[in-house]
N, C-alpha and C positions, 0 to 999 in steps of 0.2 A: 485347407484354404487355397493353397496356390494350383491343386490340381482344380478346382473348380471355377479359375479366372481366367476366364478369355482373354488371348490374345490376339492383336491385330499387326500386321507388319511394323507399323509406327510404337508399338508397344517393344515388341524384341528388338528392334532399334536404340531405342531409348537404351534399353537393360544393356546391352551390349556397349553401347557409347559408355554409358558410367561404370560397367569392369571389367573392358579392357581397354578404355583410351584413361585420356587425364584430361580431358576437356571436359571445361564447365557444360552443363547442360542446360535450357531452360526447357521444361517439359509444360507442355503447353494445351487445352483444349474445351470443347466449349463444355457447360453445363452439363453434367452426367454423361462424359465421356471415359470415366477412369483414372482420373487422376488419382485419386485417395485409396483405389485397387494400388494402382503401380507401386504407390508407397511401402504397400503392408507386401506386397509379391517382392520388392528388392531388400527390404527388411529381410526377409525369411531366407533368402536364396545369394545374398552376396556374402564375400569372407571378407568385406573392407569394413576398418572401424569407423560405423556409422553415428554421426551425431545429428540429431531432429529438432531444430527450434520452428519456430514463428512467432510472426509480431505480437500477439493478442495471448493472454494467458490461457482465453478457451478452446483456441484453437491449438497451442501448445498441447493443452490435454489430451484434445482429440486426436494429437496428429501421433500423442505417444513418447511427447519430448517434451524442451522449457521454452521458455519466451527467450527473445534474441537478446534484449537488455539486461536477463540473470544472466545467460550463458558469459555476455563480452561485457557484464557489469558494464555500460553504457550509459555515462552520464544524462542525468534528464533535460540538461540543455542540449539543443539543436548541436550538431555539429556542423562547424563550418570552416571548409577549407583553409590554412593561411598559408600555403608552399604548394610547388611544383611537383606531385606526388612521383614522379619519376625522376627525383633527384635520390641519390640514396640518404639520406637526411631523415628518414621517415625514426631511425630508433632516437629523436632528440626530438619528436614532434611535443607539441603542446599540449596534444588529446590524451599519450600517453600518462603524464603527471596525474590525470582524472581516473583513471582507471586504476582501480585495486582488485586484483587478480590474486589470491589464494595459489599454495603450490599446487592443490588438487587440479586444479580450473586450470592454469597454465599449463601443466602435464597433459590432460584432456585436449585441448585447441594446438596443443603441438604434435601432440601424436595421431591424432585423429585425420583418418584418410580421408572422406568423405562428409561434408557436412550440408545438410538438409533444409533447403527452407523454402516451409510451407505456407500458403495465403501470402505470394510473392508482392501480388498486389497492391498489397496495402502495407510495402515496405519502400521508406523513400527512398529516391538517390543517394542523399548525403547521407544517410545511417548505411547504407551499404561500403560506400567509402572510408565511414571509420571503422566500418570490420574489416577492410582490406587491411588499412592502418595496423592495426592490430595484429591480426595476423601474421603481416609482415613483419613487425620487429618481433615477435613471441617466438616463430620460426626460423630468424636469422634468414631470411632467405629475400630481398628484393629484387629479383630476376624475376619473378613468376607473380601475377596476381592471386592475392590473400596468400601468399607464402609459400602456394604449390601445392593448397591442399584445392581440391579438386569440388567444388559446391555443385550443387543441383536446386535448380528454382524450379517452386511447381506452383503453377495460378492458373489464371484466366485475367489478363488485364482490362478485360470489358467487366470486368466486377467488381469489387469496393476497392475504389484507390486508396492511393496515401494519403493520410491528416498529417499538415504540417503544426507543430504546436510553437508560439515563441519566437518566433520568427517572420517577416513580415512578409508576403509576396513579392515586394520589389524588391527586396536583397535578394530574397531566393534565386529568382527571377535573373538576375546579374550573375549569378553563381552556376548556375546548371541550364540546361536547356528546358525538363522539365522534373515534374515530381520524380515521373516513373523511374525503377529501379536500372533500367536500359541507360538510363542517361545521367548514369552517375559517370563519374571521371573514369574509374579500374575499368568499367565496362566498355564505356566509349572505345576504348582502346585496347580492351580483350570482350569485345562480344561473345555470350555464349552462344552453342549451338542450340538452333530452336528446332524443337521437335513436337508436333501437333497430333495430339490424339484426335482422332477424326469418328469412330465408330460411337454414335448416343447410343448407351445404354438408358438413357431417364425417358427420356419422350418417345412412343412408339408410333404416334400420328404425324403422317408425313406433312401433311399440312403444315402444322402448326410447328414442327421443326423448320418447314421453309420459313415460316413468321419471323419464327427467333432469329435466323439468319438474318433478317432484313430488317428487323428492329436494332441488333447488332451490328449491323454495317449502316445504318442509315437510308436503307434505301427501299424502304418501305411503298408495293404499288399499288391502287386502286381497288385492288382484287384483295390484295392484304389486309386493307383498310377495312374492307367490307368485310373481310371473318375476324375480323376483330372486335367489330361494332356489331357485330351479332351479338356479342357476348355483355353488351353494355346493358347494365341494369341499375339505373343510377336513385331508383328508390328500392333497390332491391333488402328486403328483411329477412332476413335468417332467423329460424329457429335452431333449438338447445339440440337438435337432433339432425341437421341438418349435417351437423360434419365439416361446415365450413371455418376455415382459420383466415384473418385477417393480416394482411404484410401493413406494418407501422415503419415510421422513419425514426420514431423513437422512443424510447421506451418506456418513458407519461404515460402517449397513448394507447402502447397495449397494457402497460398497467390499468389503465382507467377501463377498459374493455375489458379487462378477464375478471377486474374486483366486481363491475355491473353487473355482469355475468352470473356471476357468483355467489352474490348476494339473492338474484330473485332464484335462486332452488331454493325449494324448503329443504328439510332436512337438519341433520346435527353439523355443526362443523368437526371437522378433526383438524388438529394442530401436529405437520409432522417434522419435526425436528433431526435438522444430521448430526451424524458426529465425529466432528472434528479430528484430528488429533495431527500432533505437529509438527511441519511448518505447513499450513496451505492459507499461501493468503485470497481475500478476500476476491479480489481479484480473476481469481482463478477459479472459483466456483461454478462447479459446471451443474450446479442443479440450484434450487433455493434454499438457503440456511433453515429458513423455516416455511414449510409448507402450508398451505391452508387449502382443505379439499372434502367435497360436501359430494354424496350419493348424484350421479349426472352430469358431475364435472366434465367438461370436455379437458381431454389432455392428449400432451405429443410424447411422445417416447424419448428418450435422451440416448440411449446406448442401443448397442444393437444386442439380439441374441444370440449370443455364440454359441449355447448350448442347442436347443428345440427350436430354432432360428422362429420362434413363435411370432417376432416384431423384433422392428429398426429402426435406429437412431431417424426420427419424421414420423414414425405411424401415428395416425391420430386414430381415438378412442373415448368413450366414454366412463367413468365411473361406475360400477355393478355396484360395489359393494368395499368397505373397507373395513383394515383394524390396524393397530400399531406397528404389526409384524407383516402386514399381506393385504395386496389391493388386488381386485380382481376388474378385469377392462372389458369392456363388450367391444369390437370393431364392428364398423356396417359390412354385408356379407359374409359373416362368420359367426357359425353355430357356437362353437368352443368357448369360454370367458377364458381370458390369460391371467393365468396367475402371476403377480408381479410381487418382487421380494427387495429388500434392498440393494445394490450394487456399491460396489468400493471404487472409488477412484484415486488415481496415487498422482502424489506431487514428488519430481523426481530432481537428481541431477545425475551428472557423470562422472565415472570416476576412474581411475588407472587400477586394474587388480594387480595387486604386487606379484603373484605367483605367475599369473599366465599373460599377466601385458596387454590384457583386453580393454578397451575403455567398456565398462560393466554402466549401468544404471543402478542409482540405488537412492531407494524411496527416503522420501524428508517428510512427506507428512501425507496423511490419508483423509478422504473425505467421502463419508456414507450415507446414502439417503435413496428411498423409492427414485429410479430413474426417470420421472415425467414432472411435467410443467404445467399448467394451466395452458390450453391454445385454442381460445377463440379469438388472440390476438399475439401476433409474433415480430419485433423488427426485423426489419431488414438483414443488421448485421448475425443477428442470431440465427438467421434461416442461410445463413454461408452454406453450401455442402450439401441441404436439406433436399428430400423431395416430399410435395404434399398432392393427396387426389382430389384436393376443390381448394379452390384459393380466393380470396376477394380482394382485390389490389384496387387504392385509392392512386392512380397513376399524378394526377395534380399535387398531390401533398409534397412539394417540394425535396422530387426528388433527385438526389446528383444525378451530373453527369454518364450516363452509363448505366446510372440504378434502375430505370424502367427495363432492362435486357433479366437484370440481377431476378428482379420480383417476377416478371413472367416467366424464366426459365426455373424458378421453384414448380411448377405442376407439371403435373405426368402429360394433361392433354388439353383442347383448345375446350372441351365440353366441363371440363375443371375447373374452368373458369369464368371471376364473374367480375364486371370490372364496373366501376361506381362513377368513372367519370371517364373523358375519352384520353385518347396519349396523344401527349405534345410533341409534336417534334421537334421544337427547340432540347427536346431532353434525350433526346436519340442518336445512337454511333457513339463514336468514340472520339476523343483530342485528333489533330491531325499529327503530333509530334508520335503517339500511339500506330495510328496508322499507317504513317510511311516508315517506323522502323520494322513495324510486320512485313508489310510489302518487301523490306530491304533482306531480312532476315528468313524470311520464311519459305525456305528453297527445297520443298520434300526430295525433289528426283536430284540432288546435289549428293544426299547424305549418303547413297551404301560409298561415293570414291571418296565422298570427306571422311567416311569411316576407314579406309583403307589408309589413305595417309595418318592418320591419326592413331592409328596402333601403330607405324615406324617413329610418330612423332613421343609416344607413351615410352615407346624401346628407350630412345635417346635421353629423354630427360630421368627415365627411373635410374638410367647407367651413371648420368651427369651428377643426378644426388650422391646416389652411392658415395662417389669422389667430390663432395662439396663439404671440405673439413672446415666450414670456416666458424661452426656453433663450436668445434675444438680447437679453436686457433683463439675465440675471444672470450672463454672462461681459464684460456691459458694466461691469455693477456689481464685478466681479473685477479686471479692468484697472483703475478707478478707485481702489479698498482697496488696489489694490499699488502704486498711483504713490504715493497719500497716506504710505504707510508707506513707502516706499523714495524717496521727493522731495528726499535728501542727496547720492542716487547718482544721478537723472535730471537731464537739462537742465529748464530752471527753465520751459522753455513747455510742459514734458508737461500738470503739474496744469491748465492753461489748458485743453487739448486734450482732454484726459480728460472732463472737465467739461461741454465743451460738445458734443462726441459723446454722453456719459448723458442732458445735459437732450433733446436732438435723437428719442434712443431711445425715452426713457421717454412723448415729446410722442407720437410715432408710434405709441406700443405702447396708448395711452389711446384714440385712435380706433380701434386694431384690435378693443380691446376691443367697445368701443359697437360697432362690425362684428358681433359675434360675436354679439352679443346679437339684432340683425337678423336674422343668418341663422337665428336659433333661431323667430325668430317667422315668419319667410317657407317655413320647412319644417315646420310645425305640420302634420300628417298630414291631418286635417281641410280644410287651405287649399289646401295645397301645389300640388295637380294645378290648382287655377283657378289661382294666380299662378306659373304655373311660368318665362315670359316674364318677369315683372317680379323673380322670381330671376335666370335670366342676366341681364336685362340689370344688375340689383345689384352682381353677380359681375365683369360686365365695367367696371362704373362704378369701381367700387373699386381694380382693377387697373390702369386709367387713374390714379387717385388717389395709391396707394402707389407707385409705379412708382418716381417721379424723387425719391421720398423716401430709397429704400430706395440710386437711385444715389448720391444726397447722402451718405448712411452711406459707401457703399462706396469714394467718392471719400477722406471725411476715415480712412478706415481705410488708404487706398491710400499717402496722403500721413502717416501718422500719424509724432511725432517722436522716438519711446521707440527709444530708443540703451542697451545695455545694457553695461557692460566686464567680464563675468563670466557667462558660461552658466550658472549655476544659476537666477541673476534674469532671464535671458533667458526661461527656457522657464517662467521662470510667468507670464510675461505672451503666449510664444508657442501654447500649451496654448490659452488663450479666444481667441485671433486666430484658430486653425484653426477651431474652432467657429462664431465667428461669420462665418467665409468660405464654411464647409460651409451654415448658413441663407441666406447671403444668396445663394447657387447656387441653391440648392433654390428658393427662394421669387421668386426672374427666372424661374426655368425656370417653375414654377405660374404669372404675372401673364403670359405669352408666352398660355398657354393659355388662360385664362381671358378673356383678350382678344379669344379670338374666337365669346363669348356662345353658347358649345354645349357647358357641362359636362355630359357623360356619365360617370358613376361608372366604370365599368366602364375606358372608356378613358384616362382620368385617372389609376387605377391600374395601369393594364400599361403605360402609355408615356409618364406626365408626373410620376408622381409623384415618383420618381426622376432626379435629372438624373445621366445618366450621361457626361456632356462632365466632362475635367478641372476641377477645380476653380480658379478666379481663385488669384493668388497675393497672400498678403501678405507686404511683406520680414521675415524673422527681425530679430531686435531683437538680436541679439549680434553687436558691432564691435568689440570686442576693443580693440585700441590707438588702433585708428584713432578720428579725429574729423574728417574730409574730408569735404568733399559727398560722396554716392555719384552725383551729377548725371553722365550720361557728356558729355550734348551738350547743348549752349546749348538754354533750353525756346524762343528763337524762331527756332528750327531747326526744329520739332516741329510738325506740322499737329494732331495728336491727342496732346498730353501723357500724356492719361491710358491711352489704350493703349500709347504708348512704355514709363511704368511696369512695365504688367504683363507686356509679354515681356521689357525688362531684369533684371526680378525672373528671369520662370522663366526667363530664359538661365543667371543668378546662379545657382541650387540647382540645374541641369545642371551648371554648372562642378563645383560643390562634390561633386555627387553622383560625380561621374565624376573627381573629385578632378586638373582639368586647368583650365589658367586658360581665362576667359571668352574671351578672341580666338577660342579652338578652336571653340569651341562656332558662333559665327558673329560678325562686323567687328560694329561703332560704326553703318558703312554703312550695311549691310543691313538691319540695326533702323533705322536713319531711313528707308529707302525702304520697309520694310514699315507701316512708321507715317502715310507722306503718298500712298503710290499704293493700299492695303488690299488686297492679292489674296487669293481667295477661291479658289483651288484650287491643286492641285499644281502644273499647269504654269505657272500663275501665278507662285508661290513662286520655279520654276528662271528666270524672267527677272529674279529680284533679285540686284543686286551680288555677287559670291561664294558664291552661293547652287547648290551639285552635287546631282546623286541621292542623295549619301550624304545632306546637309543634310534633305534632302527626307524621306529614308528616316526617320529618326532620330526627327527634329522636326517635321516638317511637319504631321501629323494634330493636336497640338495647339496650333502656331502660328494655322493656321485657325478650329481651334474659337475660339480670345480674341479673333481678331481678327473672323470671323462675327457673334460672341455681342455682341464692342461694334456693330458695327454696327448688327446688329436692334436693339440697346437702346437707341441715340443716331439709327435712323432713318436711316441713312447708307446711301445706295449704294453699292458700291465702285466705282473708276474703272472706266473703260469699256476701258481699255487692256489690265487682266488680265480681262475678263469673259470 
């Protein structure tokens, strides 16, 4: 795929802006210029965790992702503003209370680098706003719009805008300047960078591209008008064979055109029915539930061909021949019938893989059926993306603002098309709030120094996260609220314990800050390149600094004494313990790196930024009746206490997980001799007390990791006997 996609300077632009800057991007250009390439080319070729929504369930499909309203569960009222979005105020907002976010979903939108959103268009201002909303409090982060995760808008805002639902024009109207996504609040005031693909792949007659341009800006001349009205044929009749497809505004009307259709073939009908299976809602259905399609059907293609690239999501065709299992299409100019078979389409979401830290995809429900439609009549919204070689556009049938650019830039050429009535120019160009933000925004020969500063500006803020403890400073302060409130039901040394982990945090989190502040000053774009040395070596001083802090945390977390006899009180105190297990992974994994005074942006984010080794365990706080030590073996048995911990812990939630007592799992033994001799590989492992291939098999990959990770962190060789 990616070796056979053209690129144009504005293309490697674009890619380049989204990995290696942190600026939003809006990627931008007209009708079959590449947008929907670009997508599938940074899909394939970036290491950032990518999430893909858009507004529209079908478009969601196509683009490979969900709708924006599953991803941010988005309530179906309007949202609207009631506060100062740059107050930090936003984790007490009112939108927040409506949103029910699952641990999966939340784990996804925080950890995810990159987030996708396709058919920008037809996304309003204010729904962009409450995904900043969102973001912001899920991230802990109001310094940065949406939380610091870095979005990419990809449209054409001369093509289907926003639908406001619920909401009246004159409030709106009081509230935002306009629909478009540009002028919501986060943006106004973090503009993204616009990047215009310029090279048309869909139309090859120059003509008729100058047309689009001028039907698109409004400025349609004389000359234009006249190869326009060449094409006018306002009793024009098509025949079954003709090939021509008709652009609707809605969807009556090409239902009523394709059932007409349809009806006068002779012939048997066939009934083709998909199959379901689940979650896909109805919604989202990118083909028809149930088909109806008779010998000379005229049909479009839905998908493309990835295999025999035989046909493309738009080819139109005829009906040969059919049966339950297999349709055969005649195209005009093409000896060959194509054999067409069912295709699967998947309904998806996102989701965190425990092992490698990836946000993965993973299908909720599938939906199969012959990839085509009926198309001697298609709307508007449905023909998004489309290209077709004969088109017949009813330009008067009331269409939006902008819609007459939408319908004519569907065909390949000006001889394609047949138009039934003449174009208004009250329906032509664009809003003026549209146009003067393009005019404002749209600075091609700007972007190779905005790209230059913008990679010292990526440097500064990835360093700034790094040292931004403050998601560890308020699941510290959460554990603390809930011993204080619940101190009838814990042992009387929690609040002690509590107490002196917060003062410990909050000591730590005041130098990170003053840190922060350094790095802002040491990557001042002006300085930067002369003290670029006395940055690393900063970088590495610091990580020496924090280092034995961060194990001091993780020690009193390892040892912590909250005993819970009721799972409900367990898991509000087990919720901030995953959290802050998950930072202090991430931030050893960063201080290993940074240690070795060669931060490279680039490399920091495809291979450190992420620690992909399982996560350290903290024990669960629910004991139920018990009140026993959990001690298994005297601690001056124990050459290394604090790793004995952490694999009795993950032996503990192996048993549980695999709901068989801990003996199974592996002896008292074998955890003492993995604690005093350290082996560091597989075959290591099989010379421990009762230690088989199965043990090995199972557990072994992350016995090593804990025992590896203490090692590098406490400096430790491991013995020579397993080296």
């Amino acid at each position: 795929m990616s070796e056979k996609i053209k690129r144009s300077q504005e293309f490697d632009l674009a890619f380049k802006f989204i990995t290696q800057t942190q600026k939003n991007i809006f990627l931008t250009g007209k009708a079959g210029t590449g947008k929907t390439t670009f997508l599938k080319y940074l899909k394939e070729n970036s290491n950032q965790h990518i999430v893909t929504a858009a507004p529209t369930g079908v478009a969601a499909i196509q683009a490979g992702g969900v709708t924006l309203h599953s991803l941010f569960q988005l309530p179906f009222a309007p949202y609207v503003p009631t506060e100062d979005s740059s107050k930090n105020t936003l984790s007490k907002h009112p939108l927040l209370s409506q949103i029910k976010l699952n641990a999966q979903k939340r784990k996804v939108l925080i950890n995810m680098d990159l987030l996708v959103i396709d058919e920008i268009s037809m996304v309003a201002s204010n729904t962009l706003d409450a995904i900043d909303i969102i973001l912001k409090s899920l991230r802990k982060n109001f310094n940065y719009p949406f939380g610091g995760c870095q979005i990419l808008f990809i449209g054409d805002l001369r093509q289907l805008p926003p639908v406001i639902k619920n909401l009246t024009p004159h409030i709106f109207q009081k509230i935002y300047r306009s629909v478009f996504f540009f002028d919501s609040h986060v943006l106004i005031q973090n503009p993204p960078v616009m990047i215009e693909l310029k090279k048309i792949y869909r139309q090859n007659d120059n003509i008729f591209v100058n047309i689009l341009n001028a039907v698109r800006e409004n400025s349609l001349t004389v000359k234009h008008l006249e190869h326009l009205n060449s094409r006018l044929q306002p009793s024009f009749n098509k025949t079954n064979k003709d090939g021509y497809i008709t652009l609707t505004t809605h969807n009556a009307q090409a239902d009523e055109i394709n059932t007409l259709q349809i009806n006068q073939l002779t012939g048997t009908k066939h009934l083709l029915k998909a199959s379901i299976k689940g979650d896909f809602p109805e919604s989202m259905y990118p083909a028809e539930e149930q088909m109806i399609l008779k010998k000379g059907a005229q049909v479009m293609f839905l998908k493309n061909d990835t295999e025999e690239k035989k046909y493309f999501n738009g080819k139109i065709g005829q009906v040969e021949s059919l049966s339950d299992n297999e349709i055969f299409i005649r195209c005009e100019n093409e000896n060959e019938l194509i054999s067409v078979k069912k295709e699967r389409w998947e309904n998806v979401h996102y989701k965190i893989d425990d092992k490698t830290r990836n946000i993965e995809q993973e299908t909720l429900g599938t939906f199969i059926q012959f990839p085509l439609r009926l198309a001697w009549a298609i709307t508007i919204h449905k023909s998004q993306g489309l290209t077709f070689d004969k088109l017949i556009v009813d330009a008067q049938k009331a269409f939006a603002n902008g819609q007459v650019y939408v319908a004519l830039s569907r065909v390949r050429s000006l001889n394609g098309l047949v138009l039934t009535s003449p174009i208004s120019q009250s329906f032509l160009g664009a809003s003026q709030n549209l146009q003067n933000w393009e005019v404002q925004h749209n600075k091609p020969h700007q972007l190779p120094s905005l790209l230059k500063a913008a990679k010292i500006d990526a440097i500064q803020r990835e360093c700034i996260m790094i040292f931004d403890w403050n998601r560890l400073v308020d699941n510290v302060v959460k554990i603390n609220e809930k011993a204080h409130f619940n101190k009838d039901q814990l042992n009387p040394d929690v609040l002690h314990w509590t107490q002196n982990i917060l003062k410990e945090v909050v000591e730590i989190n005041y130098v990170a800050q003053k840190f922060q502040q350094n790095i802002h000053k040491l990557t001042c774009f002006n300085e930067f390149k002369e003290n670029q040395r006395l940055f690393q070596q900063r970088l590495k001083d610091a990580s020496t600094y924090f280092q034995p802090k961060i194990d001091f945390i993780k020690a009193l977390l390892i040892a912590h004494p909250i005993a819970c006899k009721t799972k409900k009180l367990a898991s509000e105190f087990d919720g901030p313990f995953e959290e802050i297990a998950e930072f202090i992974h991430h931030i050893t994994h960063h201080f290993i790196y940074l240690k070795k005074g060669t931060f490279d942006l680039e490399n920091f984010t495809n291979n450190w930024k992420v620690n992909k080794a399982p996560i350290f365990i903290i024990k669960k706080c629910y004991v139920g009746r018990k009140s026993k030590s959990q001690t298994l073996i005297s601690a001056s048995e124990i050459e290394h206490i604090e790793l004995y911990q952490q694999i009795a812990l993950y032996r503990k939630e192996k048993s549980e997980e695999k709901n068989i007592p801990i003996y199974r799992i592996f002896s008292n033994k074998a955890l003492k001799e993995m604690c005093n001799f350290l082996p560091k590989t597989k075959d290591a492992l099989l010379m421990i007390n009762g230690f088989g291939n199965k043990n090995v098999e199972l557990y072994g990959e992350n016995l090593l990791h804990i025992i590896n990770q203490y090692c590098e962190e406490h400096h430790i060789q491991p013995k020579s006997l397993f080296g």
